[in-house]
N, C-alpha and C positions, 0 to 999 in steps of 0.2 A: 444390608449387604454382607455383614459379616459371618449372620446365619447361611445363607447362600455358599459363600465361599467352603465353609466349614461341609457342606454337603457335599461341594464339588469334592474336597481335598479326603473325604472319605470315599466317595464314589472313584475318585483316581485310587487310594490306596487299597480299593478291594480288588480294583480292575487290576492294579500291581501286584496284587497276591496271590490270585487268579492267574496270571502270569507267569510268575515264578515257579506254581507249583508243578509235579512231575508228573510224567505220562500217568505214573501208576494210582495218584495222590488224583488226578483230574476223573480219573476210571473208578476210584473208587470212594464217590461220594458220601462223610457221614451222615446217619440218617437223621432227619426234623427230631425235635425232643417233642414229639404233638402233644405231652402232659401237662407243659410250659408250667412245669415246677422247679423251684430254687434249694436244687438237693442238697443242705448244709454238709453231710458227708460225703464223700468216705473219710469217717476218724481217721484221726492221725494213727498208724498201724501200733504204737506203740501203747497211748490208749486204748485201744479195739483189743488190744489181745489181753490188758486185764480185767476189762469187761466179757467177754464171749466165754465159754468153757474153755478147760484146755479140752483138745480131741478126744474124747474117749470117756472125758474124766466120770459121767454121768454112767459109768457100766455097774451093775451090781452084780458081782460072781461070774458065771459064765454068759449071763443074757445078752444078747443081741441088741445093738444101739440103732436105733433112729436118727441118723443124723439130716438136719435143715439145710440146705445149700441156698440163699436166697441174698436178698436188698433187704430196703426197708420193708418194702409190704410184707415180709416175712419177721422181720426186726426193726424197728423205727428207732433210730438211733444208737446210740452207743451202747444204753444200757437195757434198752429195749422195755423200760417199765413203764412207760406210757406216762413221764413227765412232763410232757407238753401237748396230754391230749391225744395223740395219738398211738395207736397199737398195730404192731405186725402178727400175722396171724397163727404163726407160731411159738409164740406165747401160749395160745390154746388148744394146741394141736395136742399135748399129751391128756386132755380129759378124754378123747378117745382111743387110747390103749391103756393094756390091762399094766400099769407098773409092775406086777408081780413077776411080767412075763418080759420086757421089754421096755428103757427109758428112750426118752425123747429127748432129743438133743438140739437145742436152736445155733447152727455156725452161722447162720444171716450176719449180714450188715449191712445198714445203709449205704448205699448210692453207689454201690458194687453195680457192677456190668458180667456179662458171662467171662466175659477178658479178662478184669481186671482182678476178679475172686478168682479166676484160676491162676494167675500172673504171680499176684499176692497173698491169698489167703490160702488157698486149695493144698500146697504141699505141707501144711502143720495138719490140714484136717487128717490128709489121708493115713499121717501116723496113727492116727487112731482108731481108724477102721478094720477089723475084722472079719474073717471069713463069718459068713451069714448074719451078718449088720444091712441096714439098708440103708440108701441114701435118695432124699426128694430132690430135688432141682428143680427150682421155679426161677430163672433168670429171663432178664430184656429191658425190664423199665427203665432200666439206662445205658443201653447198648446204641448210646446215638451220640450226638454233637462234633466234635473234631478226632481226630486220630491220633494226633502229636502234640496236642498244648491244653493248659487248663485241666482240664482232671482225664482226658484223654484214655477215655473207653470205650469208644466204640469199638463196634465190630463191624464184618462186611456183611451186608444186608444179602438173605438167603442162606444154604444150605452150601454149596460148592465146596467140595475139599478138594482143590485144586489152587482156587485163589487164594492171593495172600497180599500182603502188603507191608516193605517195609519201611521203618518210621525211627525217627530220632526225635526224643521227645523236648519239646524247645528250652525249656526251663531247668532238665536237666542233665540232658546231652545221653542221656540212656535209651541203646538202640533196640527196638524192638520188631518183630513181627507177626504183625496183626491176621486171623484169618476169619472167616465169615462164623455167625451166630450158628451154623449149623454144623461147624466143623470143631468148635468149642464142646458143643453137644454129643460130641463123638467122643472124643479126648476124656471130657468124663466119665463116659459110658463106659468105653473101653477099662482105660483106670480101676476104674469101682471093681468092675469083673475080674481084673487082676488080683485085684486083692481078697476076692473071693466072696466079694459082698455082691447087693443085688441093689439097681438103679431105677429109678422110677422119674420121670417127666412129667412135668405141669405144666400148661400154659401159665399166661399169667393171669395176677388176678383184674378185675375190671374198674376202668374210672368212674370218676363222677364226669360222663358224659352221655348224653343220647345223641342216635344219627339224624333224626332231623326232631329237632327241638320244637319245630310249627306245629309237628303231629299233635291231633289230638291225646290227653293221656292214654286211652284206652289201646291205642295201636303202637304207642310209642316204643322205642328198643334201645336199650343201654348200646352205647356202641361194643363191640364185635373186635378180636385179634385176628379172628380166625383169617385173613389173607397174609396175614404178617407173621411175626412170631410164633402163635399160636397155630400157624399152619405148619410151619417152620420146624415146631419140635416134634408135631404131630407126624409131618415125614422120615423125621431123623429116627425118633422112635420106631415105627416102622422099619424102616432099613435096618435097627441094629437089634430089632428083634426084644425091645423096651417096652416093660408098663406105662402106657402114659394115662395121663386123668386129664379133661378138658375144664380146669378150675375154671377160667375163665368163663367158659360157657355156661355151667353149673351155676354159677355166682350170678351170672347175670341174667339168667333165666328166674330167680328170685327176686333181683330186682327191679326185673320188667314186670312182677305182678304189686308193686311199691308206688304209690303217692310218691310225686316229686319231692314233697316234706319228709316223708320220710327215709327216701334214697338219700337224699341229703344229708343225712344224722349219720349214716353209715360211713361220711367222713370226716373228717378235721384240719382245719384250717386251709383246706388246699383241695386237688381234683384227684387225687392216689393214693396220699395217706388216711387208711380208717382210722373212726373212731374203735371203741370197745367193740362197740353195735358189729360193725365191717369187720373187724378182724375174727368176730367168734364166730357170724357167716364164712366170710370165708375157711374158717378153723373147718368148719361142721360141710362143709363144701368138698372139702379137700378128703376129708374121712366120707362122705356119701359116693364120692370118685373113684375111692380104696375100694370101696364095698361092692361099688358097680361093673367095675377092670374086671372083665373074663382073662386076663392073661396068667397063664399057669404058674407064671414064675410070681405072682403076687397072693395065692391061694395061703401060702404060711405065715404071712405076715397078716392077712384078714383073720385068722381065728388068736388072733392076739390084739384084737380091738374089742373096743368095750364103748360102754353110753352114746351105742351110736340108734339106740331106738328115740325118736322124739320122747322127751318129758311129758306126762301130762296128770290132770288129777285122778285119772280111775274114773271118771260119773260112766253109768254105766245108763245107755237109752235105752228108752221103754218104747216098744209100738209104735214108733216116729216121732215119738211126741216131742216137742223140742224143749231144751234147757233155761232157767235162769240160773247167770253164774252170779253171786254173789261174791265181791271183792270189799277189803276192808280191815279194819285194828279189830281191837278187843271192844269197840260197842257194838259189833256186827258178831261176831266170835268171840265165845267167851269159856268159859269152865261150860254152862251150861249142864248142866247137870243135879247140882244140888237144889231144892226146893227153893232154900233160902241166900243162895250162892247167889254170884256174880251173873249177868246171863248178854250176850248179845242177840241183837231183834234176827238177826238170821236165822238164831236156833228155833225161832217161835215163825219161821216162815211160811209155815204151812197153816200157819190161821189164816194166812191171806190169799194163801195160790193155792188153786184145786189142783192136788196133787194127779189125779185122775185125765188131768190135760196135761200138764206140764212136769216137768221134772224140774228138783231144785237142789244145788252143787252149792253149798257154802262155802267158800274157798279162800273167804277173811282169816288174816290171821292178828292173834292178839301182839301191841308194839309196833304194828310196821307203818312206817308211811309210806308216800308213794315209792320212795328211791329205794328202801331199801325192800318191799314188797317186788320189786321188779328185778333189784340188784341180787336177790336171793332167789331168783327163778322161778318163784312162785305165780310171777304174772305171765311168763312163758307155757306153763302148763295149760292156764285158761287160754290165752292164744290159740296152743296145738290142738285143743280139745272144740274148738270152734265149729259151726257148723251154721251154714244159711238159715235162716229161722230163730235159732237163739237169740238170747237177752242177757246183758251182763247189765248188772248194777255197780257203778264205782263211787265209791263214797271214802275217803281219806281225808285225814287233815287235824287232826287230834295228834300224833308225833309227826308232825310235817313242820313245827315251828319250834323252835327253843334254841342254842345254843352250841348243839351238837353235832355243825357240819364236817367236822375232822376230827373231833376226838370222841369219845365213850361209846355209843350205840352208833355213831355216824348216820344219822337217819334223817336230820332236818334237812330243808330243803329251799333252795334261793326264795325269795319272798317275790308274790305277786304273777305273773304270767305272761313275761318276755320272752321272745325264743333266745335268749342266750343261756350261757354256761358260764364254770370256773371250774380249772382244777386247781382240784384240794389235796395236800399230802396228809392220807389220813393215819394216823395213829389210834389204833384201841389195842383194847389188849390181847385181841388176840393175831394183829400183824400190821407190820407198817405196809400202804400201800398208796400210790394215785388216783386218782377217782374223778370224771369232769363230772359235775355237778349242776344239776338243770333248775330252772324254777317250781313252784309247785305248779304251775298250768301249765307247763310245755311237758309235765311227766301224763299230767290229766291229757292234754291234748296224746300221747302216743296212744295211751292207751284206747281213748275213742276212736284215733285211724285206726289202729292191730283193727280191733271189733270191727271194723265198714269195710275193711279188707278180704274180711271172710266171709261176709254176706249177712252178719248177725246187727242187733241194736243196742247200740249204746244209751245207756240211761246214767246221769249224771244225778247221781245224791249228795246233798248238801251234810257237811258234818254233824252228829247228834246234840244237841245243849248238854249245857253240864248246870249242876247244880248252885250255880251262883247268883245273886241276886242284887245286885245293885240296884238302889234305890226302889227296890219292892218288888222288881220285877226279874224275870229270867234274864240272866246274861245273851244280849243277841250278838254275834262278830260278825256281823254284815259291812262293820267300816274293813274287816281282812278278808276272810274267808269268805263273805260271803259276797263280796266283790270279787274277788279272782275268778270265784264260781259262774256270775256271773259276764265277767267278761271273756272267759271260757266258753260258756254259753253261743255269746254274740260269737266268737274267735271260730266257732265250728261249727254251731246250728245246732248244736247236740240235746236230744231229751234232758228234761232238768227236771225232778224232784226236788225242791225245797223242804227237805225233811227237817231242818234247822228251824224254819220259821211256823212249819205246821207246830210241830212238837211243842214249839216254846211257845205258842200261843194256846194249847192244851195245858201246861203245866202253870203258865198264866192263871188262866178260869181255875183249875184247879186249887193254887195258892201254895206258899211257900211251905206251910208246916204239912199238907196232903201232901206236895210232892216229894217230902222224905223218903218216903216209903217207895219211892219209885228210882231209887237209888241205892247203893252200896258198897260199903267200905269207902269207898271217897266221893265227889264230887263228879266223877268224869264216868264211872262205870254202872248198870243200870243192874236193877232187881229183874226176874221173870216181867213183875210186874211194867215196871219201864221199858222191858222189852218188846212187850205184847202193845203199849203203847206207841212206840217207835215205829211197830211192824202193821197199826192201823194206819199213822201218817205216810207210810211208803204209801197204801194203797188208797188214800186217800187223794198226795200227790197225783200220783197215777193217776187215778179219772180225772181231777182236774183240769190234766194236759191232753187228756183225750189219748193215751197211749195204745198202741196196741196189745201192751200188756194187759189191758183193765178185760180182754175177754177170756183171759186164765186166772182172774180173780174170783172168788168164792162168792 
């Protein structure tokens, strides 16, 4: 009975507040928060302003400033460094302009509304802007909930500058008047132009949601602003004669060609805020926008952008023939070069693959494991450079374990093959930063989705032996490595070379004092000799498993 009552006495007091409220408060309803996230900010303003820039401060000489006008998906938090995982995407926004010519400037803050960062934050900015500086505006993701209590930022749903509404805020007694998300969008525009600078409009960016979640994945669609907001500034723009970019649209046209796994990585902890992955999309979204806007008044600010060509390795096709990309540390890549040097089996690849069919891109580098192979961009080239028909080989796991997940090389990586994570506050020397930090089989697993994404095969190679030998025999790590591999394996269906147990059962028959020579300078790195070793168990693997690689094999 008491639960009952307790329903009633709330059902009476909505019905009573409902009641109360005024012609204009009944007319203008705040909008659903449909992200149904628990926005910790907006910082206390007093906090906030010694974290954000002062306005302007980022100018070098006379150049022209960039400034952010944004929430969190532009800035997640106070300090915007991605201490809890997640990132706003203007963090990233200055890799694509040219510093020389023009800084970036992040004024975002979390859980700002188009209302309440004009209300509160907007008149420190403008001190800082200058005649021919630009300014983006990506606002909305919190232009909803009540008008007059609790963080009290809404705005009026649509464009109208005519409506308004006024409100006394209940907590604490400061009256205000509210007008619609389109008339905010004006107020800016006009502003900026005053002060001689140049405004640009963004939708916003996109959740972690699809419109109907039943669809199969192949026809699935991230959900869409474009009735809402995103149509919203798309008008306003329009009308006041403004660059706008359809971020939203752009962002989510990427991640409608995404595996649900790995649209999901694109965010953290929640359905709006990105991870690293979401925010440098969206970064690279936002500059592909820049690039795409025919609007005249955006033409000088595009020849002041820079790295906005995709990354990639150079391999250069031959006759159609399709690629293996080889990915990997220093036993795949190495010096390669000296007769009697160090060598990785990559450089001796071409004893195995008839060059004449295939083309082969070594793209290993010496030191890296998975995280920091990816985290250095280097796994983004082989991505961009993808093509239906390709074959990438990944083989990592030699600096994938030790000690170093936050300090020195920052390269190891959580043990085993869980989909979770941890951020780590990393320190090396050469910058303190945060970092979420994944398993070694949830890095293996991205990389197998990227490849099945583009139409290419993923071929999973087991890490090379090293020269150790306990109890008479080669060192085999099958109770670690070669477990994650294999449940890897089962976790995604993925081709598997066992080059670990081919090798080590060659070096076996061979014997310990023959297989010196098939090594050099230490335990872990191979001779020519061990290379050309290594580069017959690849292709040995291969026919075992019946690959389709085995018919560009020699």
């Amino acid at each position: 009975m008491k639960r009952i009552y307790s329903l009633l006495f709330l059902s009476a007091f909505a019905i009573s507040a409902q009641a109360q409220m005024t012609d204009d408060e009944k007319k203008y309803q705040g909008m659903e928060d449909v992200n149904k996230v628990v926005d910790l900010t907006l910082d206390s303003l007093e906090k906030a302003s010694t974290a954000r820039p002062i306005a302007g401060s980022s100018r070098k000489g006379n150049n022209p400033v960039l400034f952010l006008v944004g929430n969190s998906t532009m800035r997640t938090g106070t300090l915007g460094n991605g201490d809890n995982g997640q990132w706003g995407w203007g963090f990233y926004a200055h890799n694509y302009f040219d510093e020389r010519k023009i800084s970036v400037e992040n004024q975002a803050l979390g859980g700002t509304s188009s209302r309440t960062f004009y209300t509160k934050l907007w008149p420190a900015v403008k001190k800082g802007i200058r005649p021919g500086d630009w300014v983006i505006i990506e606002l909305g993701h919190n232009d909803n909930g009540p008008f007059d209590e609790g963080r009290a930022r809404a705005s009026i749903k649509g464009i109208s500058a005519t409506d308004s509404l006024n409100v006394t805020i209940k907590e604490t007694g400061v009256k205000e008047t509210v007008y619609s998300y389109g008339e905010y969008m004006r107020r800016y525009i006009r502003e900026i132009r005053a002060l001689g600078a140049h405004p640009i409009l963004m939708s916003l960016t996109p959740r972690n949601a699809y419109e109907d979640p039943s669809v199969s994945a192949a026809g699935r669609r991230v959900v869409r602003v474009n009735e809402t907001f995103g149509l919203w500034a798309k008008q306003v723009a329009e009308e006041m004669n403004c660059p706008f970019v359809d971020l939203n649209e752009i962002s989510a046209q990427k991640y409608d060609q995404m595996t649900e796994w790995k649209f999901n990585y694109h965010f953290y902890l929640d359905h709006i805020h990105t991870s690293a992955f979401g925010a440098q999309l969206n970064a690279r979204s936002a500059a592909d926008g820049i690039l795409a806007c025919e609007h005249p008044e955006i033409m000088e600010l595009k020849a002041m952008m820079t790295n906005t060509a995709l990354p990639t390795t150079g391999v250069r096709r031959q006759n159609g023939k399709p690629v293996v990309f080889i990915t990997g540390d220093s036993t795949v890549k190495n010096s390669d070069k000296d007769e009697d040097g160090m060598w990785g089996w990559g450089a001796v690849a071409s004893d195995i693959f008839d060059t004449d069919k295939i083309t082969i891109l070594n793209a290993a580098q010496a030191g890296r494991s998975c995280r920091s192979y990816l985290r250095e961009g280097r796994w983004d080239k082989v991505y961009n450079d993808l093509q239906p028909g390709d074959f990438v080989l990944i083989q990592f796991g030699h600096n994938d374990a030790g000690n170093e997940l936050a300090h020195g090389k920052a390269r190891n990586d959580i043990t085993g093959t869980a989909d979770s994570s941890h951020v780590y506050r990393v320190r090396t020397a050469d910058e303190v930063r945060n970092e979420v930090v994944y398993t070694f089989g949830w890095y293996l697993h991205k990389m197998i989705d990227d490849v099945r994404q583009k139409g290419a095969t993923p071929i999973l190679v087991s890490l090379t032996p090293r020269n150790e030998w306990p109890g008479g025999k080669i060192e085999r790590r099958n109770d670690s490595f070669g477990k994650w591999y294999r449940e890897v394996v089962e976790q995604t269906g993925v081709a598997f070379v066992d080059l670990h147990n081919i090798s080590a059962d060659a070096f076996d028959e061979l014997g310990r004092e023959t297989a010196k020579s098939y090594f050099k300078n230490d335990h872990t790195h191979t001779s020519k000799a061990g290379a050309k070793l290594n580069a017959q168990s690849i292709a040995k693997g291969l026919r075992s498993i019946d690959s389709p690689l085995v018919k560009y094999l020699r």
